[in-house]
Backbone as JSON, one array per atom type, in Angstrom:
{
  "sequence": "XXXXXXXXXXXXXXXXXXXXXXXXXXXXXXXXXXXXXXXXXXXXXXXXXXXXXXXXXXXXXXXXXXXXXXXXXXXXXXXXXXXXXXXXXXXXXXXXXXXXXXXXXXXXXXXXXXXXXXXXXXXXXXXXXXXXXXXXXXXXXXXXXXXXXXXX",
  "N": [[2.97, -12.85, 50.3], [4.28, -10.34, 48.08], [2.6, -7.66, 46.59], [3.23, -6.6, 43.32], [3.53, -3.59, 41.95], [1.5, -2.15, 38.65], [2.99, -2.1, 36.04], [1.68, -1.39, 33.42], [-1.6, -0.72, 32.79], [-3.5, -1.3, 31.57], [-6.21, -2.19, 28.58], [-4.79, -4.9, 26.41], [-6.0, -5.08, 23.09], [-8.1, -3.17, 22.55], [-12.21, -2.53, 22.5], [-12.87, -1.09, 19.86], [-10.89, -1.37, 18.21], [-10.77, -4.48, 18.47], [-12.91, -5.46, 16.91], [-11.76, -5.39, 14.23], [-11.48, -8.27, 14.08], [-13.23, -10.16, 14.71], [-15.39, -12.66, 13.66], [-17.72, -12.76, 12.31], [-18.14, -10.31, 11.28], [-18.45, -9.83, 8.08], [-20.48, -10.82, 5.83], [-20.62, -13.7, 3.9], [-22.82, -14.15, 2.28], [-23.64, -11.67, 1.25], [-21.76, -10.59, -0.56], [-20.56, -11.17, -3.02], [-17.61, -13.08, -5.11], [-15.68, -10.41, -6.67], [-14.11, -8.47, -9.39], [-14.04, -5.28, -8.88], [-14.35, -4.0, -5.79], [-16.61, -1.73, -4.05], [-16.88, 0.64, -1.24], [-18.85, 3.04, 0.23], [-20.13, 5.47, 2.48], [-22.94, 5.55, 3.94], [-25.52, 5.42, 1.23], [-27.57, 8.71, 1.32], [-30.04, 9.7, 0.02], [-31.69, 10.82, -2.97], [-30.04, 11.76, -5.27], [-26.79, 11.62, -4.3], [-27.27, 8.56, -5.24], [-27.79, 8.8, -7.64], [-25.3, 10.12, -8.27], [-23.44, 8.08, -8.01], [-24.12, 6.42, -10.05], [-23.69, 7.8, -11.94], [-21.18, 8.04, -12.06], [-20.31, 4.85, -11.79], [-21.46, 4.07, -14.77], [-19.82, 6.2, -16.23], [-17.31, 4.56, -15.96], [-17.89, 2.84, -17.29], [-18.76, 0.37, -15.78], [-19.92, -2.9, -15.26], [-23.02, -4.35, -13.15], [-22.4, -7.29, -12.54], [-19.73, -6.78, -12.17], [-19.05, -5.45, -10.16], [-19.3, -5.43, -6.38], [-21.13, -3.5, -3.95], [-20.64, -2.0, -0.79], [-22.26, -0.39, 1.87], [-21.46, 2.24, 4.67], [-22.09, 2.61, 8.21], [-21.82, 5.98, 9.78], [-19.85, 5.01, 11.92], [-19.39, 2.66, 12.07], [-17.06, 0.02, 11.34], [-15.73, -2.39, 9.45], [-13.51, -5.37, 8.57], [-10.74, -5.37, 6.92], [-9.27, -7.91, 5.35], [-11.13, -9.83, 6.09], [-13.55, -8.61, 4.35], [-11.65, -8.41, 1.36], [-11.2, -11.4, 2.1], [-13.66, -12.56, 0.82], [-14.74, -11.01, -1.39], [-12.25, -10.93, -2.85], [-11.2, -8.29, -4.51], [-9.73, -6.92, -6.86], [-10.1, -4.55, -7.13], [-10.3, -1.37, -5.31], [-12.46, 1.09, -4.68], [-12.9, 3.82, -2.74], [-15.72, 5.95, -1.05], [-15.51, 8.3, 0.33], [-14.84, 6.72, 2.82], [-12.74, 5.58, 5.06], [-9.2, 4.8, 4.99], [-8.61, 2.92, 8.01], [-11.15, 2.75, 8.89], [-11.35, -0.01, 7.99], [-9.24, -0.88, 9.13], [-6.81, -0.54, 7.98], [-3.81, 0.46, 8.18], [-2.32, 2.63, 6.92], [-1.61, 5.49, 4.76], [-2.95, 6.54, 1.84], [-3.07, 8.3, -1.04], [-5.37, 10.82, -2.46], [-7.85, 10.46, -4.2], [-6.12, 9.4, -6.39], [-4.77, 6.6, -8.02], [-3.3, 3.84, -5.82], [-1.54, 1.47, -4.4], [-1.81, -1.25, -2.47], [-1.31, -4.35, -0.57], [-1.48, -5.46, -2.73], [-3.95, -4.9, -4.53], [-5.46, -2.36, -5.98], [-6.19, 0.53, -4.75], [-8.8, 3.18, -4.35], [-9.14, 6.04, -3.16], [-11.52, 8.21, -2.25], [-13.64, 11.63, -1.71], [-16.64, 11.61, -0.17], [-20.07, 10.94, -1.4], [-21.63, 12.89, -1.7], [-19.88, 14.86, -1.07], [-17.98, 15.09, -3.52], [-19.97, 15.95, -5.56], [-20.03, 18.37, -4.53], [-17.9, 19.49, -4.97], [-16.17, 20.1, -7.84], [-13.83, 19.82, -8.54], [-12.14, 18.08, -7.46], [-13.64, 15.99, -8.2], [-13.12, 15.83, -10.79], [-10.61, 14.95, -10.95], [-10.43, 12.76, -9.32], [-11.35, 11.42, -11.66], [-9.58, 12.04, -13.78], [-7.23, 11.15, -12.78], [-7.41, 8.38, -11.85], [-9.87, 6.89, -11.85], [-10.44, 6.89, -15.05], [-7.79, 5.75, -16.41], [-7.58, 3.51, -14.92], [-9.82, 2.38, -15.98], [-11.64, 3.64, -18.19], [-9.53, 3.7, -19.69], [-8.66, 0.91, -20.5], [-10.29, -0.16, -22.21]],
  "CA": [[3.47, -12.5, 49.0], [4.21, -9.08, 47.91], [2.04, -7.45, 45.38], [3.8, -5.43, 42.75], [2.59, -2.56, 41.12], [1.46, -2.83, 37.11], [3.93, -0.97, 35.31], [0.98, -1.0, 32.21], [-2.52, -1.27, 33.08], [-4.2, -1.26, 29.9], [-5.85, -3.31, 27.78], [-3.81, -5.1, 25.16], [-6.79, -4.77, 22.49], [-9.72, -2.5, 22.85], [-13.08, -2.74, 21.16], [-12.72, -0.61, 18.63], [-9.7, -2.37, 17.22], [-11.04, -6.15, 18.04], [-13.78, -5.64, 15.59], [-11.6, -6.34, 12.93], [-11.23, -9.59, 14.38], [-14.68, -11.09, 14.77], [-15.78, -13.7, 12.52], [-19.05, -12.47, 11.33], [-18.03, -8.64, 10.66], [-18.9, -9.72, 6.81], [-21.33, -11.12, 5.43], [-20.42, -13.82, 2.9], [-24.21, -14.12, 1.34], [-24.55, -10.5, 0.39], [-20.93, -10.0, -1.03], [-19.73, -12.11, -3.96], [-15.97, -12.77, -5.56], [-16.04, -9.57, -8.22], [-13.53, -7.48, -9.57], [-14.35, -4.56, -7.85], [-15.01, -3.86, -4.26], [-16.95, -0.16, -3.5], [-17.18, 1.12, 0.07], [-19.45, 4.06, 0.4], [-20.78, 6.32, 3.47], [-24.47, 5.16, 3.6], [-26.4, 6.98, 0.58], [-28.41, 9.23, 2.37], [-30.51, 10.53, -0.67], [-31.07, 10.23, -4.76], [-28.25, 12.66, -5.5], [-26.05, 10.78, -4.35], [-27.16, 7.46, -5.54], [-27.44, 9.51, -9.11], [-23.76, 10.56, -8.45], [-22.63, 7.17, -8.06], [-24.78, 6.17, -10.98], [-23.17, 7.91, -13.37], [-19.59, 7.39, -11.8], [-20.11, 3.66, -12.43], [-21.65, 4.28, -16.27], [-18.62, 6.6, -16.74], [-16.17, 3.65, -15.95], [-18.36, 1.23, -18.08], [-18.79, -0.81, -14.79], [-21.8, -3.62, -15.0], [-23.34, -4.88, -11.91], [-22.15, -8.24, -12.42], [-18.15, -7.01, -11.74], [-18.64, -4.88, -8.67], [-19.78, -5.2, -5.36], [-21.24, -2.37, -3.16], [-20.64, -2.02, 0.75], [-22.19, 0.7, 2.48], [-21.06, 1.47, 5.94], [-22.7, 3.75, 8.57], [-20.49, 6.78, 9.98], [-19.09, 5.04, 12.87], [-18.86, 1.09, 11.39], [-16.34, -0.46, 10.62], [-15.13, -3.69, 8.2], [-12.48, -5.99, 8.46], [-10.07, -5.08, 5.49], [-8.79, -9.12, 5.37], [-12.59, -10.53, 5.84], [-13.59, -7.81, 2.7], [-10.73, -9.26, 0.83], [-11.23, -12.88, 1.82], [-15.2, -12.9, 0.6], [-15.09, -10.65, -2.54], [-11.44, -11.32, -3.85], [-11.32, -7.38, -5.28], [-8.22, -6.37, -7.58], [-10.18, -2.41, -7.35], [-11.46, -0.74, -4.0], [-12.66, 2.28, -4.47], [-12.97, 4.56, -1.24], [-16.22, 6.77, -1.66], [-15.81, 8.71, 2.15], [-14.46, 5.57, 4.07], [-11.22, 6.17, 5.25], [-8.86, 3.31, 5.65], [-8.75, 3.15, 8.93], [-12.21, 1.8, 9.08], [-10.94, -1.36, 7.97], [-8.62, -1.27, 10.02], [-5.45, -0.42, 7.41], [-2.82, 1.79, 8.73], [-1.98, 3.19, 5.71], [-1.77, 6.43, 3.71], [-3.38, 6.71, 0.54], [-3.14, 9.37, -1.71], [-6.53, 11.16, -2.4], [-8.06, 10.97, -6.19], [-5.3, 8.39, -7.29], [-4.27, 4.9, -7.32], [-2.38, 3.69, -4.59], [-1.5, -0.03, -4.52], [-1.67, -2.01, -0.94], [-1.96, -5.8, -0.36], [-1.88, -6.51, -4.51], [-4.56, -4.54, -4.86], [-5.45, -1.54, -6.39], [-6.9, 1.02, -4.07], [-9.14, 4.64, -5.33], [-9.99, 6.51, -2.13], [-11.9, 9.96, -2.47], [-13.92, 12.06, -0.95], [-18.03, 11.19, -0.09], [-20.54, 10.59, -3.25], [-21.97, 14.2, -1.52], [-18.72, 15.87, -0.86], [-18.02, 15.18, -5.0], [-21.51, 16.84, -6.14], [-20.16, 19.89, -4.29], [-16.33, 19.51, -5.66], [-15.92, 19.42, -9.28], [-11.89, 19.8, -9.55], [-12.26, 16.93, -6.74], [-14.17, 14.85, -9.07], [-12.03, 15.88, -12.23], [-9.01, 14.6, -10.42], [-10.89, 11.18, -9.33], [-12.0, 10.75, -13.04], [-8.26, 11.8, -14.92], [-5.84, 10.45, -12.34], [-7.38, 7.13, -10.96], [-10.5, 6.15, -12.37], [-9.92, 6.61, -16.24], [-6.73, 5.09, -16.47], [-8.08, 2.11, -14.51], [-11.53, 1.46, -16.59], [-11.84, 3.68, -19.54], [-8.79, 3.48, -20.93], [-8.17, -0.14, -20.84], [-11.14, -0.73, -22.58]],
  "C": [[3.21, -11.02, 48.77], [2.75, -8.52, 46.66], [2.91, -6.63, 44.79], [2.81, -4.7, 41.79], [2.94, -3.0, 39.35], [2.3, -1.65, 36.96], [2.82, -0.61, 33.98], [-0.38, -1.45, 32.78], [-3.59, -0.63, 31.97], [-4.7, -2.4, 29.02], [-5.65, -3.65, 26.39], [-4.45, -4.57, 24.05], [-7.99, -3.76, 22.59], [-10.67, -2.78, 21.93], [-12.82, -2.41, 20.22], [-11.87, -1.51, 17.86], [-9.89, -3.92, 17.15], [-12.35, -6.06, 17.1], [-13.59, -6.05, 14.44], [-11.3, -8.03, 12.82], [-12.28, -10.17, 14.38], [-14.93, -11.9, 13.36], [-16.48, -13.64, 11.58], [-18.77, -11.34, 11.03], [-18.68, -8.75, 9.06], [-19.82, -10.66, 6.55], [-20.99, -11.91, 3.89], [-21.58, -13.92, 1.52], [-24.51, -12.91, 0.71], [-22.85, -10.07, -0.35], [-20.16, -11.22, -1.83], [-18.4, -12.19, -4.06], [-16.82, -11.75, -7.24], [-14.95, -9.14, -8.25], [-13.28, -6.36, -8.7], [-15.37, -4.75, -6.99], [-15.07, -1.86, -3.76], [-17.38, 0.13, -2.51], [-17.58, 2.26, 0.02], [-20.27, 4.11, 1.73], [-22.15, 5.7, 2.65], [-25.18, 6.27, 2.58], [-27.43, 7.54, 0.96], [-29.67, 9.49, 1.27], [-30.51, 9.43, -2.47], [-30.54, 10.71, -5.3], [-27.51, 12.05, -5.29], [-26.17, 9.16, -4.94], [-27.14, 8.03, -7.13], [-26.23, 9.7, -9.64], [-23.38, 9.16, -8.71], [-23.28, 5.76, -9.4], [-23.7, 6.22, -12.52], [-21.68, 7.49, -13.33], [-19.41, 6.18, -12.61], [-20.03, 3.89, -13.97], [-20.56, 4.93, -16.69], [-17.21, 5.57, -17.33], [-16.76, 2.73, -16.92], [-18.43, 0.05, -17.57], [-20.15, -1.61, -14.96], [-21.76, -4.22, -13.36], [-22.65, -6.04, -11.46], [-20.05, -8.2, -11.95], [-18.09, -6.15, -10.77], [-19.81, -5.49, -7.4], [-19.87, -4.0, -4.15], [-21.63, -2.3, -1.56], [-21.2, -0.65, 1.09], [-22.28, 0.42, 3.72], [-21.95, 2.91, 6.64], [-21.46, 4.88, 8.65], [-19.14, 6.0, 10.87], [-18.87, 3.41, 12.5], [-18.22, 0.82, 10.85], [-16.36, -2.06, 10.42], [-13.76, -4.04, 8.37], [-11.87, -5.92, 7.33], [-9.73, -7.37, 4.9], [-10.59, -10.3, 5.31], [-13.18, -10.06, 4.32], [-12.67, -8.89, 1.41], [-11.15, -10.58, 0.64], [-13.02, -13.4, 0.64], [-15.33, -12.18, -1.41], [-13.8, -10.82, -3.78], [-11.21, -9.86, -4.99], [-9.49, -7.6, -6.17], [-8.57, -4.84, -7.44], [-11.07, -3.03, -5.97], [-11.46, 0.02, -4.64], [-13.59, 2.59, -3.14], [-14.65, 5.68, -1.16], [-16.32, 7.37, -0.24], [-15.2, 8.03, 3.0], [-12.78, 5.68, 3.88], [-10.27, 4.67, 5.71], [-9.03, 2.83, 6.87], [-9.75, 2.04, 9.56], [-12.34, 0.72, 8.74], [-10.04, -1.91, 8.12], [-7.05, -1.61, 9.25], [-4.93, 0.41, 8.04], [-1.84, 1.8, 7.58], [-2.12, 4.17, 5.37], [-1.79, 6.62, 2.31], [-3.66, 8.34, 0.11], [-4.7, 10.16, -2.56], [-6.97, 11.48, -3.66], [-7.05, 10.52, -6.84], [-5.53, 7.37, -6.82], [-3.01, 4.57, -7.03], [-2.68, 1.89, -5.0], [-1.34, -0.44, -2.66], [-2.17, -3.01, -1.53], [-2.33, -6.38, -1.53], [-3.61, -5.93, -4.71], [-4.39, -3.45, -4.93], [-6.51, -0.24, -5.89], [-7.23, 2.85, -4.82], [-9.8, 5.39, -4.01], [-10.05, 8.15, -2.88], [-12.71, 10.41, -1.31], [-15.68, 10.98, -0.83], [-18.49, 11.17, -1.36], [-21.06, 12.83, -2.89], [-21.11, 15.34, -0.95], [-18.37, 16.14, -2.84], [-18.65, 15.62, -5.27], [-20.95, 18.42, -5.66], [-18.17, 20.44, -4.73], [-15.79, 19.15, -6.84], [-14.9, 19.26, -9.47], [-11.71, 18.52, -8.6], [-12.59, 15.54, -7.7], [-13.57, 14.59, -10.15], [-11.01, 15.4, -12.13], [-9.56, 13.5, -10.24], [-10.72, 10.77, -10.71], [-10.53, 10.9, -13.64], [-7.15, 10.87, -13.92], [-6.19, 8.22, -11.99], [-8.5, 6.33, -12.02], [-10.49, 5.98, -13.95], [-9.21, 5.98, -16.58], [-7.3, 3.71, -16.15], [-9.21, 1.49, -15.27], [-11.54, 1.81, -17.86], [-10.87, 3.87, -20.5], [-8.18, 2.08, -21.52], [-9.39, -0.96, -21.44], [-11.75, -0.67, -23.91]]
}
């Protein structure tokens, strides 16, 4: 029998991308059904956990309607596991780029963007904001106001 040559020798999936597939990627014990769902770059510091302090208090968010993910640099989250466990209607993005949960999507940066019936707020880091106020002024009038403190 002949052999023929592979015309593709590759494989179909690679790690990186079957990660969003695994079973356990989430964790349903540490992530409730809330309202909002917040993905933040690990807070390195208390500046940043200060920043994202007052963020919340700005919106008039209580504990009891969000849930908070932090991811390292290079970890990623199943967007569809996220989803299935916390049930968000709000992400907000604080650094984490879709990508890392494995959307292929473009979101608009310091608004709201809609995907998948939900209502997505990507920005920059909590410590890229501390050093970008027209950054943060644009989070707070275009996306997050509208969404929290004015319907309230």
């Amino acid at each position: 029998m002949t052999d023929f040559p592979r015309i593709i020798n590759t494989e179909i999936i690679d790690t990186e991308t079957d990660v969003f597939w695994y079973n356990n990627s989430v964790s349903h014990e540490t992530i409730a059904t809330k309202n909002v769902l917040i993905l933040t770059k690990k807070i390195g510091n208390q500046q940043e956990q200060e920043q994202l302090d007052k963020i919340l208090s700005a919106c008039k968010l209580s504990a009891d309607i969000y849930n908070i993910v932090q991811l390292d640099e290079s970890e990623k989250r199943a967007w569809h596991q996220l989803k299935e466990a916390a049930h968000p209607s709000v992400v907000i993005l604080f650094g984490v780029h879709p990508s890392t949960l494995g959307i292929s999507a473009l979101f608009r940066l310091n608004w709201l963007n809609n995907f998948d019936s939900v209502s997505w707020v990507p920005t920059l880091s909590l410590a890229e904001l501390e050093q970008q106020p027209q950054a943060k002024k644009d989070l707070w009038t275009n996306a997050l106001k509208p969404l929290f403190a004015d319907t309230q």
